[in-house]
NUPAZA-126255 format. One record per residue (C-alpha): residue number from 1; residue in one letter; x, y negated, z. Coordinates in nm, 3 decimals, decimal comma. Each point is the difference from the previous one (the first is absolute). Layout:
% residues N
<site NUM; "A"; <X; Y; Z>>;
...
***
This chain:
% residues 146
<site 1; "X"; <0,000; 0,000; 0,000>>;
<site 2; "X"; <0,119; -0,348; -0,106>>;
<site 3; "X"; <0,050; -0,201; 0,382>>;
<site 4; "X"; <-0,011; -0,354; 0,028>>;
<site 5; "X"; <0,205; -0,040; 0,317>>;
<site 6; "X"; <-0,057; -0,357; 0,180>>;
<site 7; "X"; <0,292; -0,114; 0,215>>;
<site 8; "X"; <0,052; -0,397; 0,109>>;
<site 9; "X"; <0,272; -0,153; -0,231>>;
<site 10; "X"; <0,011; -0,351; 0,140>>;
<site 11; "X"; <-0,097; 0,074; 0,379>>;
<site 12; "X"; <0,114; 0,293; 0,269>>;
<site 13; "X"; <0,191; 0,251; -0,166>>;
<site 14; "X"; <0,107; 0,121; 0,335>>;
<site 15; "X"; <-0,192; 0,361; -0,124>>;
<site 16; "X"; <0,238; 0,041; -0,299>>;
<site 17; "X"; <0,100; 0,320; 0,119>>;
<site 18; "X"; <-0,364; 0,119; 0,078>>;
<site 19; "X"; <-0,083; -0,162; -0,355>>;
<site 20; "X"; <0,300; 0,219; -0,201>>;
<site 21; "X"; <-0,084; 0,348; 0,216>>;
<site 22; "X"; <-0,382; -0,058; -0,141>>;
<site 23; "X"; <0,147; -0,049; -0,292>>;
<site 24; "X"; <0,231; 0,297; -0,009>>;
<site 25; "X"; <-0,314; 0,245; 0,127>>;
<site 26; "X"; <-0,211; -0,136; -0,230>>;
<site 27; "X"; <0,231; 0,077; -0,290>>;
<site 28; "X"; <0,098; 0,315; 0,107>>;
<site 29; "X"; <-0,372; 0,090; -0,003>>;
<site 30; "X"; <0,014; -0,074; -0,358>>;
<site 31; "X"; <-0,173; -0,336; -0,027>>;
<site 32; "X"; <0,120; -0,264; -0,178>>;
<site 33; "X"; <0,039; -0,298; 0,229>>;
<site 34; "X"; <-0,031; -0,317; -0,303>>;
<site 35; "X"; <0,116; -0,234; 0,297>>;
<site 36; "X"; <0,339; 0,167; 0,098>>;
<site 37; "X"; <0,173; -0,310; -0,028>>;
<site 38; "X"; <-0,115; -0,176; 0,308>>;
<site 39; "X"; <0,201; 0,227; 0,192>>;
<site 40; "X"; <0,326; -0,095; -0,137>>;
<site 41; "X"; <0,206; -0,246; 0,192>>;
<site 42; "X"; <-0,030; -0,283; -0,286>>;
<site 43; "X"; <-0,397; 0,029; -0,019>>;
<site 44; "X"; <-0,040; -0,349; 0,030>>;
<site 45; "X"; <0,286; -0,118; -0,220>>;
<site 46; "X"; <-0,133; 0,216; -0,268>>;
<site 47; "X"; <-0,385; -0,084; -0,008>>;
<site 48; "X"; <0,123; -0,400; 0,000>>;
<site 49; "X"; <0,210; 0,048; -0,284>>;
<site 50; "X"; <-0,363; 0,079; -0,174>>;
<site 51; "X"; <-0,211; -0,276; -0,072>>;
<site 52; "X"; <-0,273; -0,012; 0,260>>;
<site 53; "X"; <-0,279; 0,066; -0,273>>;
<site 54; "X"; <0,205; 0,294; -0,140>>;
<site 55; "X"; <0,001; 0,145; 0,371>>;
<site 56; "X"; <-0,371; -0,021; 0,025>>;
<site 57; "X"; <-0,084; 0,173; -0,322>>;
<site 58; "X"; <0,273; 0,285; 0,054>>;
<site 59; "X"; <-0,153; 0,066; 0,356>>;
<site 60; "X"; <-0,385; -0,057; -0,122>>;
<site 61; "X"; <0,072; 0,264; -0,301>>;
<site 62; "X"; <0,159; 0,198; 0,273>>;
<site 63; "X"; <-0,302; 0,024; 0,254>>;
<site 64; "X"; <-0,215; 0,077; -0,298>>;
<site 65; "X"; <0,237; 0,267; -0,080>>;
<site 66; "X"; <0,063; 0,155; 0,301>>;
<site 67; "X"; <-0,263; 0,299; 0,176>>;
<site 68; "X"; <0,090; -0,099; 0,347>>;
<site 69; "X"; <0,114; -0,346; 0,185>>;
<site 70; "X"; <0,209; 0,082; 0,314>>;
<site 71; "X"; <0,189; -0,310; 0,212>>;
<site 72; "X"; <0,222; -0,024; 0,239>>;
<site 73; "X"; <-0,158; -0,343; 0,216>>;
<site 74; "X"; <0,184; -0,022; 0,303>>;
<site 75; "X"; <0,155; -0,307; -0,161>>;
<site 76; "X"; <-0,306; -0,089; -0,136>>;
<site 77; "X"; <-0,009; -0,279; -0,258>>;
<site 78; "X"; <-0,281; -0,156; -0,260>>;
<site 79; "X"; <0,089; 0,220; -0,255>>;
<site 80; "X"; <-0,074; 0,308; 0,182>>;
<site 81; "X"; <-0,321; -0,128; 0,125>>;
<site 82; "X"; <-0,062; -0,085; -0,366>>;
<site 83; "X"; <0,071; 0,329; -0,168>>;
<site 84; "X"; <-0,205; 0,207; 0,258>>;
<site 85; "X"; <-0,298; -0,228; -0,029>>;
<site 86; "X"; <0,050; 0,043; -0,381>>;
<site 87; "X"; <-0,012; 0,384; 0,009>>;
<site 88; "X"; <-0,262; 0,019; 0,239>>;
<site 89; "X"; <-0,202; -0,234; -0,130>>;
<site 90; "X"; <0,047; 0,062; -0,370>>;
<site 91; "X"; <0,006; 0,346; -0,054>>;
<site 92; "X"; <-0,043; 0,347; 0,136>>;
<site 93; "X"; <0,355; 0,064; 0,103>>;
<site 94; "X"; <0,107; 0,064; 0,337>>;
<site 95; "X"; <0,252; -0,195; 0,250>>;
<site 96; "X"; <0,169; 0,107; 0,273>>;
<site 97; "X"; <0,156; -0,243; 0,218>>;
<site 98; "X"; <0,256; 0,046; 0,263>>;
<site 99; "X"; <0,161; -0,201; 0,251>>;
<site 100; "X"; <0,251; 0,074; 0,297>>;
<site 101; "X"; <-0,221; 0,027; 0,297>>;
<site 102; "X"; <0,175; -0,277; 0,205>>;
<site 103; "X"; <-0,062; -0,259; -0,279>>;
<site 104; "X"; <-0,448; 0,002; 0,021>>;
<site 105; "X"; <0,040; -0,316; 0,161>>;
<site 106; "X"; <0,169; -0,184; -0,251>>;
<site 107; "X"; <-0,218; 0,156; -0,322>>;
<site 108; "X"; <-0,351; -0,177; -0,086>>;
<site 109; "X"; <-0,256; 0,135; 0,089>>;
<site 110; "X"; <-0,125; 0,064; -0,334>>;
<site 111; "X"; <0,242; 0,262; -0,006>>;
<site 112; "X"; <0,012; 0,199; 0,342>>;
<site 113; "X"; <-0,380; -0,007; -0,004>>;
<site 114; "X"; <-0,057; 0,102; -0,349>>;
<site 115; "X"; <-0,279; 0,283; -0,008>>;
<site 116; "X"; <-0,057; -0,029; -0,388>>;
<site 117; "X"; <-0,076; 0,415; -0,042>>;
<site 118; "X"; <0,303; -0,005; -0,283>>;
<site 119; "X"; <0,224; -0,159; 0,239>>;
<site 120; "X"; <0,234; 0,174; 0,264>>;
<site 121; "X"; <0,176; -0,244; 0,217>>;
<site 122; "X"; <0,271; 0,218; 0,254>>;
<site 123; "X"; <0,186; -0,124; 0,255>>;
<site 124; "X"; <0,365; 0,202; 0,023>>;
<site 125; "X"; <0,255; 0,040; 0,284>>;
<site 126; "X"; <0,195; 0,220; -0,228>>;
<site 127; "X"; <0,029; 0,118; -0,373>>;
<site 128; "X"; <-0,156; 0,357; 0,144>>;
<site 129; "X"; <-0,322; -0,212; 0,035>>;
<site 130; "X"; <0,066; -0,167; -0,373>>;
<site 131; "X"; <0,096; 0,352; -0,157>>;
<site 132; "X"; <-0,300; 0,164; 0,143>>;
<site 133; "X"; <-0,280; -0,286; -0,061>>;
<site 134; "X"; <0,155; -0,007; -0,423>>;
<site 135; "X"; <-0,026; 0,394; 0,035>>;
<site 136; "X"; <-0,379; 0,040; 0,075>>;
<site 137; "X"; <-0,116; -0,299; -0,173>>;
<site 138; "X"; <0,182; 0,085; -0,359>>;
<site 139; "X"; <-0,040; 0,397; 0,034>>;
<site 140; "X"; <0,380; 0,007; -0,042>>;
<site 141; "X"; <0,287; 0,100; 0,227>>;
<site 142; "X"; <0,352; -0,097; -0,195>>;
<site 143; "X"; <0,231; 0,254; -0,147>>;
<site 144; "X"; <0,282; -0,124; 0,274>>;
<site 145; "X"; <-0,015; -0,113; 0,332>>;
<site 146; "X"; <0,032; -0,423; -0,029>>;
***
């Protein structure tokens, strides 16, 4: 399955190694994650040597491509918020929406309360609890442990 991965360029990247092991499980479950580059150290450099209209069309074309929207939020930004809200409310794909446990103070509302039925929003302590959660809501365990 095509993935759009969300993962904050301009805000918190304090996750990066959460984001890249989500990443890494997701592609060694065989999907294709379209978004791959926002775990790379240079994410931000990268997208802003796009024009920001070129960005937006790349990463609209991607959501409509992709079968499944998962984010990392704990550093939550707009852009997140944006692309889960487009998903959810523009199609019939599903989200799932994780965030380090310790951080639901600091992430709207919007997103810790979300009980849209194609949304999963999980809280982690560990990547145990990530690995497991992308396990039983894609039907797919990875060929390798992440």
């Amino acid at each position: 399955m095509k993935i759009y991965f969300g993962f904050t360029v301009a805000g918190d990247r304090s996750t990066l190694d959460a984001a890249r092991r989500i990443v890494q499980w997701l592609e060694s479950a065989g999907h294709q994650v379209l978004t791959r580059h926002l775990v790379r150290d240079d994410a931000g450099e990268r997208d802003r040597a796009l024009a920001p209209r070129a960005v937006y069309e790349r990463d609209m074309r991607w959501l409509e491509e992709c079968g499944a929207f998962i984010g990392e939020v704990s550093g939550s930004s707009f852009g997140l918020g944006y692309e889960a809200g487009f998903v959810l409310g523009g199609s019939r794909k599903r989200a799932i929406l994780f965030h380090r446990a310790d951080a639901a103070g600091r992430i709207s509302l919007l997103i810790t309360g979300n009980a849209h039925p194609r949304c999963t929003v999980a809280p982690y302590t560990s990547f145990d609890d990530i690995a497991a959660v992308l396990a039983r809501e894609l039907d797919a365990a990875p060929d390798s442990p992440a």
